[in-house]
N, C-alpha and C positions, 0 to 999 in steps of 0.2 A: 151741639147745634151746628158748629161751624164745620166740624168734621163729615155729619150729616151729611152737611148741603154741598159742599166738597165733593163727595162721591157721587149724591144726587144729580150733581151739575155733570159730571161728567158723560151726561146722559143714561139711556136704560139699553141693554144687550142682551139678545139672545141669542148664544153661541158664539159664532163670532162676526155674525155681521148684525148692522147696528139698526134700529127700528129710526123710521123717520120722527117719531115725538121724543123730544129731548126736551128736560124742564130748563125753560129759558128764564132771562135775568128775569122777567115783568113778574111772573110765577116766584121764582125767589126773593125778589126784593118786597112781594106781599108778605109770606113769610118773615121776611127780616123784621117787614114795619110792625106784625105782628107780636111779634116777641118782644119788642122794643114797649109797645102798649100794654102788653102782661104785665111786663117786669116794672114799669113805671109805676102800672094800678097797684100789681102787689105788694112793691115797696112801700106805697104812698099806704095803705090796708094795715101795715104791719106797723108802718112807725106810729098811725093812729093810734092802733091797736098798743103800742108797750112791746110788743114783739120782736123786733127787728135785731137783731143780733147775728155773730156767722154763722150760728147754724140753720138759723131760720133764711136767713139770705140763700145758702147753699140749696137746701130744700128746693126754695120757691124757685131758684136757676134751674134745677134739674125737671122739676114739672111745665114750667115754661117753655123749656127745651121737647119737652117730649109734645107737647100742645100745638106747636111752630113746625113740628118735624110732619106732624099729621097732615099738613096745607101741600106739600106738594107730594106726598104720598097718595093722597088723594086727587090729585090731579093728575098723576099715573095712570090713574083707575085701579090701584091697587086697595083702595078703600071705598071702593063703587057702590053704588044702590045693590041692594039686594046681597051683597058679600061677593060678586061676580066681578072680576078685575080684568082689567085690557089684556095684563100681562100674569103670566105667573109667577108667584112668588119663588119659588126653586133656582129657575135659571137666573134670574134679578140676586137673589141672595147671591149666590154663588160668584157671578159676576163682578159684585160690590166687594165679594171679600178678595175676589184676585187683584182688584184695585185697593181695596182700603187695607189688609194686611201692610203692603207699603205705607201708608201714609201711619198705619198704627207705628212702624218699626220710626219711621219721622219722628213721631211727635213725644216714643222712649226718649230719642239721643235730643230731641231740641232742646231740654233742659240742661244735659250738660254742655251745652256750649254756649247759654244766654241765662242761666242763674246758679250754675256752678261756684262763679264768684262771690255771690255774695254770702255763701254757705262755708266756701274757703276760705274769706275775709272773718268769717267770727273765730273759725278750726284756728286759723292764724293769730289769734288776739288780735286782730287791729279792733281798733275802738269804734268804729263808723261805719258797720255794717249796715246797720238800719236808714244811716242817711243813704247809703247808697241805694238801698233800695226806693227811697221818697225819690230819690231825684232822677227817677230812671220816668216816674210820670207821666212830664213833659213829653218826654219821647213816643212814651205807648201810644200819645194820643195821634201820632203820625203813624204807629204800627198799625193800628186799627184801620186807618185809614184808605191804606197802601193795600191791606188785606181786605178790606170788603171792597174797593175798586179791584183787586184784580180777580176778586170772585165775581165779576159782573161778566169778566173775560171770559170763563170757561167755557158757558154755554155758546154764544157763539164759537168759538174755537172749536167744540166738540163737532156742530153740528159741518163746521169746514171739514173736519177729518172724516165723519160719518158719510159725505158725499163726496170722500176722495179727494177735495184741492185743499191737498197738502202744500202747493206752493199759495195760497192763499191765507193759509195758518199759518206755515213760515213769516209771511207778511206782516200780521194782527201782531205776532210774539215780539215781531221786531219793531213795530211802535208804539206797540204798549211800553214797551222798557224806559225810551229815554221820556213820555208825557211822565209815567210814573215816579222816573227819576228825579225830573225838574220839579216837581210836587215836593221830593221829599227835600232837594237843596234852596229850594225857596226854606222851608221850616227852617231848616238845618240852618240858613245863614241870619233867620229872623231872630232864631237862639243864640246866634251867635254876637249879634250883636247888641241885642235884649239881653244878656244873662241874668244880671245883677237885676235887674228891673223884674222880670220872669220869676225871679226865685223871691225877689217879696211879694210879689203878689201870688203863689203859691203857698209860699208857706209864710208871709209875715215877716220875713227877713231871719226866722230862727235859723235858716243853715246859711248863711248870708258869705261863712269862710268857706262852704262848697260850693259856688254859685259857678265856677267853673268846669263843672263838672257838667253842666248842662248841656252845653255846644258839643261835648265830646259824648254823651251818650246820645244824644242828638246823631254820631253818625251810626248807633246801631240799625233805626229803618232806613238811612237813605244808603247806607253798603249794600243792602240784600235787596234793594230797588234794581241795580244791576242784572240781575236773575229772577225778576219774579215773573216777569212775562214772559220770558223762555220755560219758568217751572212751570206756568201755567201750559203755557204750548207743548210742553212733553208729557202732563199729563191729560191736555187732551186729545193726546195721540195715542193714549193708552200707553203711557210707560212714567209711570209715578215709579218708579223704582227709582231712577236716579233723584229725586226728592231724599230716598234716604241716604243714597250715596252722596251725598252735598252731606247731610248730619252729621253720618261716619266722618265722613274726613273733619269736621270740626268741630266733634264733640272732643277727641283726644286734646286737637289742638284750645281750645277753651280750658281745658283742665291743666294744660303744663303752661299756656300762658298766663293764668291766673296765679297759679302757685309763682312763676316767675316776675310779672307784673309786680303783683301785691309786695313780692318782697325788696322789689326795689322800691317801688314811686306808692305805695300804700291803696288807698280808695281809688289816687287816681290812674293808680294799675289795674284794677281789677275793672275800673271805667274802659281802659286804653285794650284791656283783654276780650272785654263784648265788644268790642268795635272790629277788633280783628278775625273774631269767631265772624261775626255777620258779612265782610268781606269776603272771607273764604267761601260760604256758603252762597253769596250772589256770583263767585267767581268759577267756583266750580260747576253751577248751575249753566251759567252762560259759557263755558267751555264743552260741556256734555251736550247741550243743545245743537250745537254748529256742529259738534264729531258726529251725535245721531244721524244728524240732515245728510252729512257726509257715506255713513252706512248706508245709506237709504229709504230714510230716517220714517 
């Protein structure tokens, strides 16, 4: 779904220059609210029902997703009355894959740089793999956040570059970054001063000796808040490619800092290893952004 609406927002292309209807936030965010009501009714259906377990969860995500996907496909006109579409499917496919190809090669390497560790933490015996992964939680729920605010970004962004004021997109990318920053260092510092409080009422005080661990995975969304609104701005300038070159360079580095972390400082290396993978990737994002602008961008 999110990957979807990701390409979806980057507007619709035929050939190389861009059509005026681009699926904006209002169109997306009906979609979002959509899916968000499936998966609630369905859940709520299932646990009724005796049902509800991961495979049936899985299931009902992936039908969900395909149901939510149809809302602005349809208001492309690519699911019009009569089977008759604005646009053609051909050049739209095509289009989508010169863009989503990249974000597919992303979302290969994003795993090794932001759950590698906790896969190297069991390979390695440490004993607290699974807390690491509970207490990573807390943070997702800033990941999430950070990530459907800056999909809200795109479509305008898209439609700045599809009428050429490139320095108007410049603009968007560069306050988007520090509102989305401040978002994530507000959490960041509420975790940090909450921790011990945070982790019993999470988990009841059972990981009460990793409660430190929280502030510090806590800086994996607010390091790559640095870069998200330039990723956004350089994919919708059409060039999602450096999204994967930000992965590349820190999926290696996630792997040998993890092995290296873990075997000094244990759980809270493999914490201190997603901190620094997410750094690099909001650092190399917002380096590529300024050198693009600088080519010509």
């Amino acid at each position: 779904m999110q990957l979807t609406n990701e390409i979806l927002a980057d507007g619709v292309f035929e050939g190389e220059k861009p059509t005026r209807q681009i699926v904006n936030a209002r169109k997306l965010a009906w979609a979002s609210a959509g899916y968000l009501a499936l998966m609630v009714t369905g859940l709520f259906l299932l646990h009724t029902k005796g049902w509800l377990d991961v495979g049936c969860a899985f299931l009902l995500l992936a039908a969900v997703s395909v149901v939510a996907v149809l809302m602005p496909l349809r208001q492309l006109g690519l699911l019009g009355a009569g089977g008759k579409a604005s646009y053609s499917w051909k050049p739209i496919a095509m289009e989508n894959w010169r863009c989503g190809r990249w974000l597919l090669g992303s979302a290969i390497l994003y795993p090794l740089s932001n759950q590698v560790q906790t896969y190297l933490a069991a390979m390695l015996g440490l004993r607290a793999p699974g807390v690491l992964r509970a207490m990573q939680i807390p943070a997702q729920v800033m990941t999430q956040i950070i990530t459907a605010t800056a999909l809200l970004m795109l479509p305008p962004m898209t439609q700045e570059f599809g009428e050429g004021r490139t320095g108007k997109l410049r603009e968007m990318a560069v306050l988007c970054t520090p509102v989305l920053t401040a978002i994530a260092l507000g959490y960041f510092a509420t975790l940090e001063i909450f921790a011990k409080p945070a982790g019993h009422i999470f988990y009841g005080g059972k990981f009460a000796a990793y409660a430190g661990l929280i502030p510090i995975l806590a800086l994996f969304p607010l390091f790559p808040t640095f870069g998200t609104g330039f990723s956004r701005g350089l994919r919708a300038a059409q060039k999602p490619q450096y999204d994967l070159i930000a992965n590349a360079v820190a999926a290696p580095l996630g792997i040998l800092t993890a092995l290296a972390f873990i075997r000094l400082w244990g759980v809270r290396g493999a914490a201190l290893s997603l901190a620094a993978s997410a750094a690099v990737v909001g650092a190399v994002l917002f380096w590529m952004f300024f050198w693009s602008q600088k080519r010509g961008g």
